[in-house]
TITINU-83238 format. One line per 2 residues: number of its first residue (from 1); for each residue x, y, z of N, C-alpha, C. Coordinates in steps of 0.2 Angstrom, whole numbers. Layout:
# residues N
NUM	X,Y,Z,X,Y,Z,X,Y,Z | ...
This chain:
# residues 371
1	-365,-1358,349,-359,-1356,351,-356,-1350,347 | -356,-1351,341,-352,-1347,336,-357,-1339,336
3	-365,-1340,336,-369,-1334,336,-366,-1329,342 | -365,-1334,347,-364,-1332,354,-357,-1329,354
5	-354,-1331,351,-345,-1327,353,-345,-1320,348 | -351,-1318,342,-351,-1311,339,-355,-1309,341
7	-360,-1312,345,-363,-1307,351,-359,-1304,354 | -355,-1307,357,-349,-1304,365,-346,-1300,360
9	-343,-1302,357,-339,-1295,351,-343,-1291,350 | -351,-1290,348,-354,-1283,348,-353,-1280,354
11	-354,-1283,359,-354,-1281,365,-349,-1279,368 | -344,-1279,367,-337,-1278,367,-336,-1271,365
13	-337,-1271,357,-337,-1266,355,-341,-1259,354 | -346,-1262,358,-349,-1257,360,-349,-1253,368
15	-344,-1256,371,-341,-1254,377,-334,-1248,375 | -333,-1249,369,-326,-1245,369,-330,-1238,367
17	-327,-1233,369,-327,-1225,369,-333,-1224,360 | -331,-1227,356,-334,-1225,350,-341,-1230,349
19	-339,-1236,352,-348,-1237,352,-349,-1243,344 | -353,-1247,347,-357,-1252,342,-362,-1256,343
21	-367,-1251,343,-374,-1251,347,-378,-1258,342 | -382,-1260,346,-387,-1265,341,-392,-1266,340
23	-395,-1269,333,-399,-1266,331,-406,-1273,329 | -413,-1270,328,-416,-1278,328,-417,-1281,322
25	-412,-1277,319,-411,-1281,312,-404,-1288,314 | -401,-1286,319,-395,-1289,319,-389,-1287,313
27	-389,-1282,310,-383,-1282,304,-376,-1280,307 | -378,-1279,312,-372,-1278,316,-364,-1285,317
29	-372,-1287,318,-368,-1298,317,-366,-1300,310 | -369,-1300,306,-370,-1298,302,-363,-1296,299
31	-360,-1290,300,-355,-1290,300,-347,-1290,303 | -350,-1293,308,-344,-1294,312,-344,-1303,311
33	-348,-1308,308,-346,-1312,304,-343,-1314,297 | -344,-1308,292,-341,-1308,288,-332,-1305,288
35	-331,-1302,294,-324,-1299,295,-320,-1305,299 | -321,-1306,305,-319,-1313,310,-320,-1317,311
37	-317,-1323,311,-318,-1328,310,-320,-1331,320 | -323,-1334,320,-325,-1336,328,-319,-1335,333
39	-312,-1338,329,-308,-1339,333,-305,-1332,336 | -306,-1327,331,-301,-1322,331,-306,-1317,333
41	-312,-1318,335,-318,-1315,339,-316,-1316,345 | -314,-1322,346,-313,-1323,355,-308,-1320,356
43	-303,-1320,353,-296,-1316,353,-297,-1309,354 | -301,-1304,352,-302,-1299,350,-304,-1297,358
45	-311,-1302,361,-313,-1301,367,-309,-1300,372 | -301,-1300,373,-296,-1301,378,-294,-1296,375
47	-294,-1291,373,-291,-1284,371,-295,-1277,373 | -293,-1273,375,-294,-1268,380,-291,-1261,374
49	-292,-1254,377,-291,-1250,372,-284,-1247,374 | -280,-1252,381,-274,-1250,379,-268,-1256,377
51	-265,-1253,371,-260,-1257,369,-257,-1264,374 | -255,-1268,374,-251,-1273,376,-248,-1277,371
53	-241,-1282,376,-239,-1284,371,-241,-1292,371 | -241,-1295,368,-245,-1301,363,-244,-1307,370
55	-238,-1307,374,-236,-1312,379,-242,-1310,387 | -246,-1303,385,-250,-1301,391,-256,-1304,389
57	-258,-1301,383,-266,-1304,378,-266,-1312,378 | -259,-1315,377,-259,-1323,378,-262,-1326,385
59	-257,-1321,392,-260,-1323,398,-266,-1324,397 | -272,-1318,396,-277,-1317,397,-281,-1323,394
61	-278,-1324,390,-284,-1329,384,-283,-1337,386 | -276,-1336,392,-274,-1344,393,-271,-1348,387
63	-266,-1344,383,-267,-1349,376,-258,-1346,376 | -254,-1351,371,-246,-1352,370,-247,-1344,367
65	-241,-1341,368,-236,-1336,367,-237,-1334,360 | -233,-1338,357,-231,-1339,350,-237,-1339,347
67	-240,-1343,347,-249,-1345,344,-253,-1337,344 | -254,-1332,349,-256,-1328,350,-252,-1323,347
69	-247,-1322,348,-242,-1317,345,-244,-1316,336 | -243,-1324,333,-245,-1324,327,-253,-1323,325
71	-257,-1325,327,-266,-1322,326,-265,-1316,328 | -263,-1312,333,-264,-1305,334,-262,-1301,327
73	-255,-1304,324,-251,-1301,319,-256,-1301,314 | -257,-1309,311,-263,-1309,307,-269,-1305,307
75	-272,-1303,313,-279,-1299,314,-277,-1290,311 | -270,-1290,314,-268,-1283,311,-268,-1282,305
77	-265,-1287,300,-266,-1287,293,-273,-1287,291 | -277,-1290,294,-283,-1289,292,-288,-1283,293
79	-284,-1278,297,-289,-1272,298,-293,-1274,304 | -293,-1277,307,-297,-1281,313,-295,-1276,323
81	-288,-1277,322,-286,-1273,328,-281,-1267,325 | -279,-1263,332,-275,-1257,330,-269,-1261,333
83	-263,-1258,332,-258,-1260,336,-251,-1253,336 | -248,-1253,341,-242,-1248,340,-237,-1252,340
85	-227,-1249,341,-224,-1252,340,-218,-1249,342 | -216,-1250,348,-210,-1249,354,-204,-1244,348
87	-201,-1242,352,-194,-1240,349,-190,-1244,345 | -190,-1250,350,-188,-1255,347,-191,-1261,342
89	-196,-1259,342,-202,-1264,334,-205,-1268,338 | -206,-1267,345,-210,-1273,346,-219,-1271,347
91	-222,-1275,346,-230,-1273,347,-233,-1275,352 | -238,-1269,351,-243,-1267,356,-249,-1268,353
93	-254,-1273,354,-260,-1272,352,-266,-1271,357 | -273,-1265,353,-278,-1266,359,-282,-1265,354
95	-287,-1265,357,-295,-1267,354,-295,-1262,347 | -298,-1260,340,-300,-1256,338,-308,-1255,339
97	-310,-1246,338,-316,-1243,338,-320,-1247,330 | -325,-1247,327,-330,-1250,323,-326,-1242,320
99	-330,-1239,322,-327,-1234,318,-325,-1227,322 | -320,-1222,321,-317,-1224,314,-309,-1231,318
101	-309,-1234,312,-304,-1240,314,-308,-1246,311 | -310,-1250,312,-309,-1256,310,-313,-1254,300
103	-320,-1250,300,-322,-1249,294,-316,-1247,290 | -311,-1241,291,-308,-1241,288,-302,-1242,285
105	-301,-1247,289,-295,-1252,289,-298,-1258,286 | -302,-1256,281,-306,-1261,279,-303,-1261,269
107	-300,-1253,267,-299,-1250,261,-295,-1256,258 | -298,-1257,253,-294,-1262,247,-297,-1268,246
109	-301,-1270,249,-303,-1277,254,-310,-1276,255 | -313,-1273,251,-321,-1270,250,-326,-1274,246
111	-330,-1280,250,-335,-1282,245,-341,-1279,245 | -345,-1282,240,-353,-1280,238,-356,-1282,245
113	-355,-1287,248,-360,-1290,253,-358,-1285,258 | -351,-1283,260,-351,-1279,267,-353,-1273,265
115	-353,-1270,260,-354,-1262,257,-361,-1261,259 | -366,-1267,257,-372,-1266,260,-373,-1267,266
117	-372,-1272,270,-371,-1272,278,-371,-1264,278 | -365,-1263,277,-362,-1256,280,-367,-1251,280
119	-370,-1252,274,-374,-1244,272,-381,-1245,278 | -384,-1252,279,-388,-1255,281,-386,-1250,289
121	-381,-1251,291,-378,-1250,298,-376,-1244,301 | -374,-1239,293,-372,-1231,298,-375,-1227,300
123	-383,-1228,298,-386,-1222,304,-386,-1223,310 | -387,-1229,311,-385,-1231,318,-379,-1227,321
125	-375,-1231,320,-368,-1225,320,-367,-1220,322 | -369,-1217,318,-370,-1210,317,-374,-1205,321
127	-379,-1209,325,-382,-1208,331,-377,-1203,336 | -373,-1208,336,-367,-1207,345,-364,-1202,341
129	-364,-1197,336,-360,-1194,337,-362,-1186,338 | -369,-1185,338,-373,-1179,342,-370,-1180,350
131	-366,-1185,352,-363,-1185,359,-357,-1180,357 | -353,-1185,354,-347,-1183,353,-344,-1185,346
133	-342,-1179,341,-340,-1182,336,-331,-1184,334 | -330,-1188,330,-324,-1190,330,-320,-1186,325
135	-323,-1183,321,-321,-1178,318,-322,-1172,318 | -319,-1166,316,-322,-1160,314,-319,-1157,308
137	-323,-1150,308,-321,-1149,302,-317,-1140,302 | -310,-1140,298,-307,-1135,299,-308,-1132,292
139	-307,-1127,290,-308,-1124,283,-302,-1123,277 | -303,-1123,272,-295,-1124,268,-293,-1120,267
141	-286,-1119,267,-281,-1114,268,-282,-1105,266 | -287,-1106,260,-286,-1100,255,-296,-1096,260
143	-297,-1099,264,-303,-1095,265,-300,-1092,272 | -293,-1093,274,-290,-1090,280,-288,-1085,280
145	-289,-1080,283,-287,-1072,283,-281,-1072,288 | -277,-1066,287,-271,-1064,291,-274,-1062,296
147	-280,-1057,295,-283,-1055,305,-287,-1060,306 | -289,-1067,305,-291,-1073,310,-284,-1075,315
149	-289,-1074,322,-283,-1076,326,-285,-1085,326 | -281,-1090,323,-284,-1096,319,-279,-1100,324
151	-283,-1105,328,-278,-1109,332,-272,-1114,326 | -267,-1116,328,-263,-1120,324,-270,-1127,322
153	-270,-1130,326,-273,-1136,324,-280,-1133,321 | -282,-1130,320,-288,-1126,316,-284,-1124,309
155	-277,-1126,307,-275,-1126,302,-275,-1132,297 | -277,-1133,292,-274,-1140,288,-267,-1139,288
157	-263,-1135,286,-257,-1135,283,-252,-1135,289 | -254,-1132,295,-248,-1134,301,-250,-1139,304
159	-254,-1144,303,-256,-1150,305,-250,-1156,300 | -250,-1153,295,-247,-1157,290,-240,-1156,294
161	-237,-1151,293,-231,-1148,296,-227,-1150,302 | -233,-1152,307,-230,-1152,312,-229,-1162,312
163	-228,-1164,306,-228,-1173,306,-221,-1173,301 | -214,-1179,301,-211,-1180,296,-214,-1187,295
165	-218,-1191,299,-220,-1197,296,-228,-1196,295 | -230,-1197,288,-237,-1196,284,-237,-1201,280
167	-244,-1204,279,-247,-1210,274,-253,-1206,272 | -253,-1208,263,-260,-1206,262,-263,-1213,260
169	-269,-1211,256,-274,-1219,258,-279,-1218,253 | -280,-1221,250,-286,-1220,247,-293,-1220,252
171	-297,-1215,248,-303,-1214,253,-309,-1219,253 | -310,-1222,260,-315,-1231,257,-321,-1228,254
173	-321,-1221,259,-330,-1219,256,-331,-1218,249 | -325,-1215,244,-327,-1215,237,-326,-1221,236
175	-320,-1226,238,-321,-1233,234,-327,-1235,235 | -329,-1236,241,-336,-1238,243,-341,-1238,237
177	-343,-1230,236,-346,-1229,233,-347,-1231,225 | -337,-1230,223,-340,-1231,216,-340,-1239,215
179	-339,-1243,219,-339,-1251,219,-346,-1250,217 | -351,-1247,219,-358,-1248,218,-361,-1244,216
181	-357,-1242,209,-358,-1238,206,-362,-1230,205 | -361,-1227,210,-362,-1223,214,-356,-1216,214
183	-351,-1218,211,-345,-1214,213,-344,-1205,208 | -341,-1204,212,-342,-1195,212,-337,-1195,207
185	-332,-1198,205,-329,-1196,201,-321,-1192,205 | -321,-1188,210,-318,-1184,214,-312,-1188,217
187	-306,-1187,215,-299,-1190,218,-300,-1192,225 | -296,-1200,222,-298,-1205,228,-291,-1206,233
189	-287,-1205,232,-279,-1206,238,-279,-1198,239 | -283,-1196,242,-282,-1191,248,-284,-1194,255
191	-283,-1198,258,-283,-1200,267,-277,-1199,270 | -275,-1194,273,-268,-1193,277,-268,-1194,283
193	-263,-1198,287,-264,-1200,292,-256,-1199,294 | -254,-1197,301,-251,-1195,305,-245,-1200,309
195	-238,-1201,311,-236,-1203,317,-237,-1211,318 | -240,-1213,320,-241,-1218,322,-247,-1222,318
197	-252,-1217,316,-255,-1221,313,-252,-1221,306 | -250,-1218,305,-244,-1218,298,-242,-1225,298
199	-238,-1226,302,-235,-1230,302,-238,-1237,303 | -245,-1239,304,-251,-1244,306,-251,-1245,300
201	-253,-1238,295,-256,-1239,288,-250,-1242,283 | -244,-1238,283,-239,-1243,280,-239,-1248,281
203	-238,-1251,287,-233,-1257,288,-240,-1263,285 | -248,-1260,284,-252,-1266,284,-252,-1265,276
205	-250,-1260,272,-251,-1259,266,-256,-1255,263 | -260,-1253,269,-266,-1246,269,-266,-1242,263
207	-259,-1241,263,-255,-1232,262,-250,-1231,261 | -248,-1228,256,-242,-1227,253,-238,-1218,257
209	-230,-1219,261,-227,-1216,261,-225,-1206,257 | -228,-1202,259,-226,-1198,257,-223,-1191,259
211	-222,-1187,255,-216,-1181,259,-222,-1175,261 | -219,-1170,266,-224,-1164,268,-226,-1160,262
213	-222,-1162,259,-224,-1156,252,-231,-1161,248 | -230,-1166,249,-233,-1172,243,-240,-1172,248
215	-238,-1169,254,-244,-1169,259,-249,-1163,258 | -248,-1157,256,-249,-1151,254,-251,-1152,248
217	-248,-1151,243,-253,-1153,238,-261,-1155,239 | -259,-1164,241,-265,-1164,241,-271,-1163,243
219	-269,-1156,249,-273,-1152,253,-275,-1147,246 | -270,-1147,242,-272,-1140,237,-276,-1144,231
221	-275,-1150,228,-279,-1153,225,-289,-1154,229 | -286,-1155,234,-295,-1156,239,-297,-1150,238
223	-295,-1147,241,-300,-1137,238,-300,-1136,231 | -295,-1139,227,-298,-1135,219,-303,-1144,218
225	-305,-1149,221,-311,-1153,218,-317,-1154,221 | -315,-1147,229,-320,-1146,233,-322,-1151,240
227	-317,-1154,241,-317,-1158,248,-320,-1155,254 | -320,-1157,259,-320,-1154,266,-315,-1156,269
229	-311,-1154,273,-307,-1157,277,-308,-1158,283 | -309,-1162,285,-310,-1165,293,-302,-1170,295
231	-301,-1167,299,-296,-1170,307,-298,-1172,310 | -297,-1179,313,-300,-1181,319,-301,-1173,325
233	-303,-1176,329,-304,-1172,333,-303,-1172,341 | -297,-1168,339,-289,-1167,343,-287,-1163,342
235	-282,-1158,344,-277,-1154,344,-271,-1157,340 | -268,-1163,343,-264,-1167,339,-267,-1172,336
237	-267,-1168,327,-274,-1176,325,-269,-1181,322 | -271,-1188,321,-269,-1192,318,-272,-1194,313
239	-274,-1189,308,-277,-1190,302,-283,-1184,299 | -281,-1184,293,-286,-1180,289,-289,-1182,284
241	-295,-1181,284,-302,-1185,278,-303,-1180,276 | -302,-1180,270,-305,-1175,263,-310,-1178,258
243	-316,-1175,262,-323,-1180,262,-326,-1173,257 | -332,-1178,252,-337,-1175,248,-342,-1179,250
245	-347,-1173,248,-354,-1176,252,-358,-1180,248 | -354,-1182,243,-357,-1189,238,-356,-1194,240
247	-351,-1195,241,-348,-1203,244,-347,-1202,253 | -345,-1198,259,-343,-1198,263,-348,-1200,268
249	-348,-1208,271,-352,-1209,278,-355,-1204,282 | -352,-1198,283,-354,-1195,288,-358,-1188,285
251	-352,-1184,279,-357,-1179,278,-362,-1182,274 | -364,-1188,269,-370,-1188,266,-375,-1188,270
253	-374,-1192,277,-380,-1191,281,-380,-1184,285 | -376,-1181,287,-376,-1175,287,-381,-1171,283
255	-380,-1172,278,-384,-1166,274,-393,-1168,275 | -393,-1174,276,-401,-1177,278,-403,-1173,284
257	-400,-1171,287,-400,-1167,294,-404,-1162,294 | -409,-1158,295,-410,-1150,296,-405,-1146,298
259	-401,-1148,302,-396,-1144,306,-392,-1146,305 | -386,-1146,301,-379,-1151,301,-375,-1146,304
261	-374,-1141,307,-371,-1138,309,-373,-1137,316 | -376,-1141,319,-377,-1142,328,-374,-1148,329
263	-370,-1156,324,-368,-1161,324,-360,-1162,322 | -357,-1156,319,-349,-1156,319,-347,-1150,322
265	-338,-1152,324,-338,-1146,330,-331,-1144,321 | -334,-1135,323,-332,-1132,317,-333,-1124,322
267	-328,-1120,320,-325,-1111,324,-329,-1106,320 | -330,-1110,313,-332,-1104,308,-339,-1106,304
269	-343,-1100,303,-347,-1100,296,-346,-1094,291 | -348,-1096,287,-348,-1092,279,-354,-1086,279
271	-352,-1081,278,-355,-1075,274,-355,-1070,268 | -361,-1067,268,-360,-1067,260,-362,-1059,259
273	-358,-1056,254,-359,-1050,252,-364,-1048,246 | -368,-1047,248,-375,-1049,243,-373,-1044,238
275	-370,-1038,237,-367,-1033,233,-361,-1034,227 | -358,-1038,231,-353,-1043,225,-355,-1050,224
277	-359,-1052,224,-362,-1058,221,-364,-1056,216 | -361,-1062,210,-363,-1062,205,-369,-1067,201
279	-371,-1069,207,-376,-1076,206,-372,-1083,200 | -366,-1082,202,-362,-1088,196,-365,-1094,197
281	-367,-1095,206,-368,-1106,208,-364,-1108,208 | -357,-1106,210,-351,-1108,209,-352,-1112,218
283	-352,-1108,221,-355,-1109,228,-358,-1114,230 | -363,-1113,227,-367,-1118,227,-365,-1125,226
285	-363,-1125,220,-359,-1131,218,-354,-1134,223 | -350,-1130,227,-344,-1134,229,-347,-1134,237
287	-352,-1132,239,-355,-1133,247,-356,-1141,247 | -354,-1144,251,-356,-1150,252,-362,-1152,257
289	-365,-1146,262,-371,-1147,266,-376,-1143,265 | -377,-1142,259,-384,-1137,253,-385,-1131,260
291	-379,-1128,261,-381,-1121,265,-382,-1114,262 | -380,-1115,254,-379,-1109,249,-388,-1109,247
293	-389,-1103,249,-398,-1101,244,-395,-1096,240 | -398,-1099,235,-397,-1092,228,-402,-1089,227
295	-411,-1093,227,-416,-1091,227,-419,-1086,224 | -421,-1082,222,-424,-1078,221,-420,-1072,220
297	-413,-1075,218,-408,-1068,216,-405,-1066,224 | -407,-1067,228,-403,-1064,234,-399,-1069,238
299	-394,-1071,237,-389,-1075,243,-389,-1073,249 | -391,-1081,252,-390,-1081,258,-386,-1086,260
301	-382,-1088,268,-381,-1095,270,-385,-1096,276 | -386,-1103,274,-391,-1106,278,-386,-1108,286
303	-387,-1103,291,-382,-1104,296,-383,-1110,299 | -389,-1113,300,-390,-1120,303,-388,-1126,298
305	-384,-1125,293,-382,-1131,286,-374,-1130,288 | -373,-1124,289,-365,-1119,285,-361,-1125,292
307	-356,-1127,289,-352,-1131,294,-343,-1129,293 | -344,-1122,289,-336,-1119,291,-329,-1120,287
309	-332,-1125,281,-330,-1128,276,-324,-1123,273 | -325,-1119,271,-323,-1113,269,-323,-1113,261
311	-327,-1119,257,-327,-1119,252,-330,-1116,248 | -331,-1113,249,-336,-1108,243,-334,-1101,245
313	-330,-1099,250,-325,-1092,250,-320,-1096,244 | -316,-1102,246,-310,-1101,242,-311,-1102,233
315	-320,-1102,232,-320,-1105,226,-324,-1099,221 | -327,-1093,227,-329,-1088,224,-325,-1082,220
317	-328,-1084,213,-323,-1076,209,-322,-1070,210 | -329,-1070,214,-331,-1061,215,-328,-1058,222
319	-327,-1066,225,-324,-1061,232,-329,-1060,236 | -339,-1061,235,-343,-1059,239,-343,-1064,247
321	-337,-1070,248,-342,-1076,252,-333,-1074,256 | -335,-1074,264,-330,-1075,266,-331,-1079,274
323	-326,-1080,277,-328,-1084,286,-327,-1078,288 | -332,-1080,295,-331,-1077,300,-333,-1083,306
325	-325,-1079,310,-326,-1084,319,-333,-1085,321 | -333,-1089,324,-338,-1090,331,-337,-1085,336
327	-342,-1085,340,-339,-1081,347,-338,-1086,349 | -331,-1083,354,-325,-1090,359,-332,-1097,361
329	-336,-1093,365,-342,-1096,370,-345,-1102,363 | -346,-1099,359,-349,-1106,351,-344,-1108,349
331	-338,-1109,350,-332,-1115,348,-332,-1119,351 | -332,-1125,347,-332,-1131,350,-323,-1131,354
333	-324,-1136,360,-320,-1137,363,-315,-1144,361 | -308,-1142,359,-305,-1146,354,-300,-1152,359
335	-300,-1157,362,-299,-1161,365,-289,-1161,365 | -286,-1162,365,-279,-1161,366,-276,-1168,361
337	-280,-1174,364,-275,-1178,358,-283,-1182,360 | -281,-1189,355,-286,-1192,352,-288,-1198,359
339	-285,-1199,364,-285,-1204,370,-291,-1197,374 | -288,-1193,373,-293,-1187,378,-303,-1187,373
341	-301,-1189,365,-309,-1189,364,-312,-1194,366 | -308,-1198,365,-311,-1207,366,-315,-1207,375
343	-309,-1201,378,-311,-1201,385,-321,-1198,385 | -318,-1192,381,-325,-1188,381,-331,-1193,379
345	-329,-1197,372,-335,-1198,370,-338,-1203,374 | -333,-1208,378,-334,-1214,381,-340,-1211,389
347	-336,-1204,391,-342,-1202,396,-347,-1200,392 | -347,-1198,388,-355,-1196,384,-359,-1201,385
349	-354,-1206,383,-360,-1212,381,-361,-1218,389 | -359,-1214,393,-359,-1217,399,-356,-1225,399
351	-350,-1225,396,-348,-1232,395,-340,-1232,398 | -335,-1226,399,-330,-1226,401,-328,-1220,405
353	-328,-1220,410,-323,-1215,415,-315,-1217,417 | -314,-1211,420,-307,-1211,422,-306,-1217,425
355	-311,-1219,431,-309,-1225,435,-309,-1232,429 | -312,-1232,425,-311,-1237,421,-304,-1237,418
357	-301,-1234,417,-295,-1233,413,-291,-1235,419 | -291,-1231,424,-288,-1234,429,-286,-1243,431
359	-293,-1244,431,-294,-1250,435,-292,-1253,430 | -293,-1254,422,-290,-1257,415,-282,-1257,416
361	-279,-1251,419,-272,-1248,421,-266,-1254,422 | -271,-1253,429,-268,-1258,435,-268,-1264,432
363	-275,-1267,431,-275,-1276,426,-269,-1279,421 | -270,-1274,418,-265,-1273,412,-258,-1275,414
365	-256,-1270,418,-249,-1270,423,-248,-1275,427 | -255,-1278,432,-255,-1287,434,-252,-1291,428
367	-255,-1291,423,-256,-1297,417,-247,-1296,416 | -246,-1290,415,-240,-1288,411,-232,-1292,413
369	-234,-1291,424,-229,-1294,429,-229,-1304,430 | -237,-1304,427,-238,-1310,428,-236,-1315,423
371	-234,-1311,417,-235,-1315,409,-227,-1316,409
């Protein structure tokens, strides 16, 4: 009975838009017993990807009001589900994604045993995102020219700007890493998150509260120790990952790629002015997806690696490395908010259309009348 209720939970979670495919090792189980506890797996199965209030998820599950209200609350503390919260403080809880979501709302709370699971588990993962990724990558401030016509949300710093509620977080992927002794050394409380999810991460103790300026900064620290910055992938994101390709889930396997530049959606790649290159390897150094060839005296960028980073414009002395746009036609197409990619990814993955959402709609709104 107990194997059987983290099966339905894989299988649960492998229905939601971002996916949690299985595999014949089972480490998928694997980890989804080290996280839930049986009871709070079944609970988990009565949650849908949109918000409800605890007296709705009660109906569903047949179980007291109060009883449910409190394990939902509990599940939140433990990075298990997401939840929102009315104008007036009341909560809304629905299912969270494996990732991004439940792995890292896992930060603080990080053993040896799940770090391995984990690592055991991400190619898988990372499979579903040649569908659709959940990130992208925008470039850091200083490798942006006055004549790029640069969409707002293709900015880090109007992203920042246009939020007065921001939490930063430490990053799990360097904790991750240096738990197992692996860590790059590179500043770990850079995770910024936006709005709502701000407000998830404080209230569960995620992330600490800070101001736009304090938010900025640590966009200017990330470029001077050579991050990437990735945004969900959205127009209005609800968070920014300032990832290096030592420790980052994503780009480390990126960089395993032949192509990491056909896998993340990104407007820009780097060019280089073979005439003012000085051969320093400064470039080289701060590229996170090895697209810098120095070789033979001649710099080159590897356009199937170059993923738009703009790190090695902003880190070059001589001035020889700069972006250049895509043509419109090669820019990826940037979803409006984060409900609109969950939408995209879910058709990718042929697991969620409009009529699901719908029919999820109405149920929702039965339970809601009925509760």
């Amino acid at each position: 009975m107990t194997n059987n209720i983290y099966t339905q939970l894989a299988h649960h979670l492998d229905q939601l838009p971002a996916g949690y495919p299985a595999t014949e090792s089972g480490v998928e189980l694997r980890i989804l017993r080290r996280l839930f506890t049986p009871e709070e797996a079944a609970l988990c199965l009565k949650l849908t990807v949109l918000p409800e209030e605890a007296r709705v998820v009660a109906r569903r599950a047949g179980r007291p009001v109060a009883e449910t209200a409190q394990q939902l609350a509990d599940m939140e503390r433990k990075g298990l589900i997401y939840s929102q919260h009315t104008a007036d403080g009341q909560p809304r809880y629905g299912a969270a994604p494996f990732v991004v979501g439940i792995w890292e709302f896992q930060v603080n709370r990080l053993t040896p045993e799940l770090i391995h699971d984990f690592e055991e588990y991400a190619p898988h993962l990372l499979a579903i995102w040649e569908k659709t990724p959940q990130l992208r990558t925008i470039p850091v401030g200083e490798a942006i020219t006055a004549d790029m016509h640069v969409m707002v949300y293709e900015q880090a710093e109007e992203l920042v700007r246009a939020h007065e509620q921001i939490t930063v977080a430490p990053c799990i992927c360097r904790q991750e890493r240096a738990m197992v002794g692996k860590g790059c050394g590179k500043p770990s409380e850079t995770c910024l998150s936006f709005g709502s999810a701000a407000q998830f991460y404080q209230r569960n103790g995620l992330g600490r509260p800070i101001s736009q300026a304090e938010a900025l900064d640590i966009l200017q620290t990330a470029d001077e120790a050579g991050l990437v910055l990735q945004p969900s992938n959205s127009q209005h994101a609800s968070f920014i990952c300032c990832c290096c390709g030592d420790c980052c889930g994503v780009l480390r396997h990126l960089k395993q790629h032949p192509h990491p530049a056909t896998l993340i959606g990104s407007s820009f790649y780097a060019t280089v002015n073979a005439e003012l290159c000085t051969m320093c390897g400064i470039c080289e150094i701060r590229c996170q997806t090895d697209a810098l060839d120095l070789d033979n005296y001649v710099p080159q960028v590897r356009l199937a690696r170059c993923i738009g980073c703009g790190l090695c414009v902003s880190g070059c002395p001589s001035g020889a490395l700069s972006l250049v746009q895509k043509e419109e036609a090669e820019r990826p197409s940037v979803p409006a908010t984060t409900i609109m990619t969950h939408l995209q990814l879910g058709r990718a993955r042929g697991k969620l259309k409009v009529r699901d959402l719908i029919t999820m709609a109405v149920r929702s709104r039965v339970d809601r009348l009925l509760a």
